[in-house]
C-alpha positions in Angstrom: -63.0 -36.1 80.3 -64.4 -32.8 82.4 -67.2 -33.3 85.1 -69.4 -32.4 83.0 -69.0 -34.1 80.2 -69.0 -37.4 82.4 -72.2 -36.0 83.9 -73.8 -35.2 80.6 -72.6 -38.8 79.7 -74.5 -40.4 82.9 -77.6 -38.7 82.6 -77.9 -39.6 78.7 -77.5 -43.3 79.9 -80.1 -42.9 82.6 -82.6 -40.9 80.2 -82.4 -44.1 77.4 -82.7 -46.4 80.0 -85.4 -45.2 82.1 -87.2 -44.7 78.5 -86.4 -48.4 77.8 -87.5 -49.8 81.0 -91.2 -47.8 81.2 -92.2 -49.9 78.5 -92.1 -53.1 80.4 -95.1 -54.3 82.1 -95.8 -55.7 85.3 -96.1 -59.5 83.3 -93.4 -59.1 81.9 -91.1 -57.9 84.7 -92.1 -61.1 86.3 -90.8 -62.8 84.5 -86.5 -64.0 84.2 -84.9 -62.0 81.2 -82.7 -65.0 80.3 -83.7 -68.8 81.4 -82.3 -69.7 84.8 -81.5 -65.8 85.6 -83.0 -63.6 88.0 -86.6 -62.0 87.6 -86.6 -58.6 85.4 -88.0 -57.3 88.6 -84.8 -58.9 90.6 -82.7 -57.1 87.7 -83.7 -54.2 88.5 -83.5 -54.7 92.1 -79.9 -55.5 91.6 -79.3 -51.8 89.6 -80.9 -50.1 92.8 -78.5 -52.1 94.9 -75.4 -51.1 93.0 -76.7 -47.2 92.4 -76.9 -47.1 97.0 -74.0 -49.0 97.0 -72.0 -46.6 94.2 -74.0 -43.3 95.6 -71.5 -43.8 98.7 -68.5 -45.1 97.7 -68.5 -41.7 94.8 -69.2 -39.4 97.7 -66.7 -40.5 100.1 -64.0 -40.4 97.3 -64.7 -37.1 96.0 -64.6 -35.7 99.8 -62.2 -37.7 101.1 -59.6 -38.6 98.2 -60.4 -42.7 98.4 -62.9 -44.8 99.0 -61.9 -48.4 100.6 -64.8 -51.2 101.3 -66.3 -54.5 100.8 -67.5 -55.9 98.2 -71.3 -56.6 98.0 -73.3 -60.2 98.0 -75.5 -59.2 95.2 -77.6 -62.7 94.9 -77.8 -62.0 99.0 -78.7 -58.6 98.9 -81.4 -59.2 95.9 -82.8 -62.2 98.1 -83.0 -59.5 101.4 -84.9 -57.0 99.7 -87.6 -59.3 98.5 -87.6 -57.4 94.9 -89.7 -60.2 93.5 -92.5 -59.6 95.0 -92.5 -55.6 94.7 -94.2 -53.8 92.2 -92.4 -53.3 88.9 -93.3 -49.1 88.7 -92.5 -49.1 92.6 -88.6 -50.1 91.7 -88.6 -48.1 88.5 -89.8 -45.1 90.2 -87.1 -45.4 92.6 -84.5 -46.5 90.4 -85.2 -43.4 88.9 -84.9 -41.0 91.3 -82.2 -42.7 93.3 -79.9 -42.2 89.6 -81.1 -38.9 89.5 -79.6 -38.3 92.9 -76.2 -40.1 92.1 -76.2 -38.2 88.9 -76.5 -34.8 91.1 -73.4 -36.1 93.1 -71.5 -36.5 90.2 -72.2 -33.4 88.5 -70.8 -32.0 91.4 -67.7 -33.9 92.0 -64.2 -31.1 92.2 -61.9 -31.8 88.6 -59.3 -32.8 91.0 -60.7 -36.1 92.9 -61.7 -37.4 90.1 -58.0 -39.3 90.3 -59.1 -40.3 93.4 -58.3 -44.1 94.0 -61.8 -46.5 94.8 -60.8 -50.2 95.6 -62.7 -52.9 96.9 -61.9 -55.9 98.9 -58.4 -57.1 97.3 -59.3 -55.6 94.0 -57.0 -52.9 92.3 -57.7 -49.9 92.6 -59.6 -47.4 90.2 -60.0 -44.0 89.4 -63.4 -42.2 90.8 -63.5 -41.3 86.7 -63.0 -45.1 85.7 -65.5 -46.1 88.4 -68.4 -44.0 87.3 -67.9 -44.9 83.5 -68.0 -48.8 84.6 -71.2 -47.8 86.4 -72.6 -46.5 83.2 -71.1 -49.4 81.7 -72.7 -51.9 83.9 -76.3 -49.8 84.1 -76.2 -50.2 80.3 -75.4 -54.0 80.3 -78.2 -54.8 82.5 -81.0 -52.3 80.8 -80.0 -54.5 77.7 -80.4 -57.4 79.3 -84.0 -56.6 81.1 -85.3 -55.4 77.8 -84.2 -58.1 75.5 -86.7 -60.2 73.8 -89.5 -57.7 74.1 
């Protein structure tokens, strides 16, 4: 696939979602998605988590060839931002524009890295192509999960 057909592809997933999600209220984004599961609010916490964390890790392997790093606590790092208790159009709005950002970085990634090898702790390794479609893929699980039942 060219750059920008995986670009067109990212923002198309980001416009439906971000469509999807402005029609959740504040009582409802209080409230878990699935019994036992995290806040909607938490949810979406978690999808600003992984766009900072996936933000880097793309711009390091389209400049420097790879990308090696940790993997993330996500329960932890949902806990230590205290998503909960923030307002629901507070995360959307930066949910938002941080994907907006990411999707500007990808538009712009050279034909050529997009080979370029992304592992994580003792995972194997993927291609900066595979790795953005798996974001999409993920973004897209989680937007369906948010917005179930409403």
């Amino acid at each position: 696939m060219s750059i920008q057909e995986i670009s067109a592809r990212f923002y198309g997933a980001i416009d439906i979602a971000a469509g999807q999600l402005r029609l959740i209220t504040e009582e409802v984004a209080s409230q878990p998605s699935r019994p036992g599961g995290w806040l909607r609010k938490q949810e979406l916490g978690h999808l600003l988590d992984s766009a900072q964390n996936n933000h880097q890790r793309i711009a390091v392997a389209a400049l420097e060839g790879r990308y090696e790093g940790p993997k993330y606590a996500q329960n932890a790092w949902v806990e230590l931002h205290g998503y909960a208790e923030m307002p629901w159009a507070h995360l959307l709005r930066h949910w938002e524009e941080r994907n907006w950002m990411l999707g500007r970085l990808i538009a712009r990634i050279p034909e050529e890295r997009l080979s370029a090898p992304i592992i994580l702790g003792d995972s194997e390794p993927m291609s900066l192509e595979a790795w953005i479609e798996d974001y999409i893929q993920h973004l897209q699980h989680h937007v369906s999960t948010i917005t179930a039942a409403l």
